[in-house]
C-alpha positions in Angstrom: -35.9 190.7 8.2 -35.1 187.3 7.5 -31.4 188.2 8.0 -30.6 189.0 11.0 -32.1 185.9 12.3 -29.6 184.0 10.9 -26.9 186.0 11.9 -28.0 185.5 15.0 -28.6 181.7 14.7 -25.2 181.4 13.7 -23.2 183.0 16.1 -25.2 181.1 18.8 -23.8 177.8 16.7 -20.5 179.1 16.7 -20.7 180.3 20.1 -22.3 176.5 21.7 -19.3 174.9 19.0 -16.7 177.0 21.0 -18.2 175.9 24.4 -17.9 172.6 23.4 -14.6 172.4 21.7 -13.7 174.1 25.0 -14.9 171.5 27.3 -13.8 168.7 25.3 -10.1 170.3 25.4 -10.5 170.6 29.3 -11.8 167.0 29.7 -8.7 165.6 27.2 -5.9 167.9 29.4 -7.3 166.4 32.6 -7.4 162.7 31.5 -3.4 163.0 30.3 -2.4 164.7 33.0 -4.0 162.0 35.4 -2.7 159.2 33.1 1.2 161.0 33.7 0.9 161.1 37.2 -0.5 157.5 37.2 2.4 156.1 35.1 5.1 158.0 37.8 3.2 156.3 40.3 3.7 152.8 38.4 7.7 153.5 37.8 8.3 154.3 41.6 6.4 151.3 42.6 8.5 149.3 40.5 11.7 151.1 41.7 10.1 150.6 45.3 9.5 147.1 44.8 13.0 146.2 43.1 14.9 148.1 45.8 12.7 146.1 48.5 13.7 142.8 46.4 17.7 144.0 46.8 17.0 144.6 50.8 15.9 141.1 50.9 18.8 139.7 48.6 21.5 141.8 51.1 20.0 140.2 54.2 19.8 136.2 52.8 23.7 136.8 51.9 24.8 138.0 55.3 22.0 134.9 56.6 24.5 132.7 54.8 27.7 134.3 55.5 27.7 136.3 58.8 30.6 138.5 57.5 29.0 139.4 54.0 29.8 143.1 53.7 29.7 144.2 49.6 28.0 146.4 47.4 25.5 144.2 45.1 24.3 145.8 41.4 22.0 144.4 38.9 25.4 142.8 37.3 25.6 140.1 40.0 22.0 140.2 40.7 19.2 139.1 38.1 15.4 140.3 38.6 12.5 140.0 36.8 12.5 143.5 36.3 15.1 145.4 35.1 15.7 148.3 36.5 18.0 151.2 35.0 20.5 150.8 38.0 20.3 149.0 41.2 22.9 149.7 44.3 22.8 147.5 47.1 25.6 148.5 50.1 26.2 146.3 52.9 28.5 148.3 55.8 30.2 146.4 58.7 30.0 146.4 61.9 27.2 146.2 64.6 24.5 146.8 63.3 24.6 146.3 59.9 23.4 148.7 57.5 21.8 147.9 54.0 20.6 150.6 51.5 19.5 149.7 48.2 18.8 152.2 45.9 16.7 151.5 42.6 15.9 154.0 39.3 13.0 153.0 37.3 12.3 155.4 34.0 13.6 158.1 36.1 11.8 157.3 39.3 14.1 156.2 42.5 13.0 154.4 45.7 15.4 154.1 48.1 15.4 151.6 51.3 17.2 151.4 54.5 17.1 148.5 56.6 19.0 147.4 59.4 19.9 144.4 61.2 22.0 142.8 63.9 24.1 139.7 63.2 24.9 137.5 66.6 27.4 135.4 67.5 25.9 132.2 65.9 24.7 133.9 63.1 21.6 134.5 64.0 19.8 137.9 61.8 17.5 140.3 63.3 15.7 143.2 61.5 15.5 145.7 63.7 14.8 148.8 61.4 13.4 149.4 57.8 12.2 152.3 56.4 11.4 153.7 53.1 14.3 157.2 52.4 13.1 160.0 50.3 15.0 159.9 47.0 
């Protein structure tokens, strides 16, 4: 009589050890897949941030020089940060457009501002927005 108890005793065990195992897996697949999305949330920041840094580069160079048109990289532009590539174009004409594109670890943030140049040199922004990579 005494045996069957037991059997059932330990199947319950093995059954609540299952259960358990079960929800720690669940909890533990959660928490690195939030810390993933967290980390490409990080990268495109930086890229964001780095390609915002560029924008604001392009438009103190045409500030100084009202005919600045060139395409800037991270060769003849040292950040902080060091992104895995970093385009900066500057076109002609009226107005001016300036796109900077930046990769961090695989994450791009691209920027597109534009601005009028007078006369006298004076800059305006009249347009910035964030393009979808």
């Amino acid at each position: 009589m005494k045996q069957p108890r037991g059997i059932a005793a330990l199947l319950a065990i093995v059954g609540i050890a299952a259960l358990i195992v079960l929800i720690a897996t669940g909890i533990s697949l959660s928490s690195f897949l939030e810390n993933d999305a967290s980390s490409a949330r990080q990268k495109h920041r930086e890229a964001f941030f780095v390609a915002e840094a560029g924008v604001h580069e392009a438009i103190q160079r045409i500030t100084r020089n009202k005919d600045y048109t060139a395409t800037i990289t991270q060769a003849n532009f040292s950040i902080v940060a060091s992104p895995d590539t970093l385009n900066v174009t500057i076109t002609a004409g009226s107005p001016r457009t300036i796109t900077a594109t930046a990769v961090v670890k695989n994450r791009t943030a691209k920027i597109e501002a534009t601005v009028t140049v007078s006369d006298d040199g004076l800059v305006t922004i009249t347009g910035w927005q964030e393009l979808s990579s």
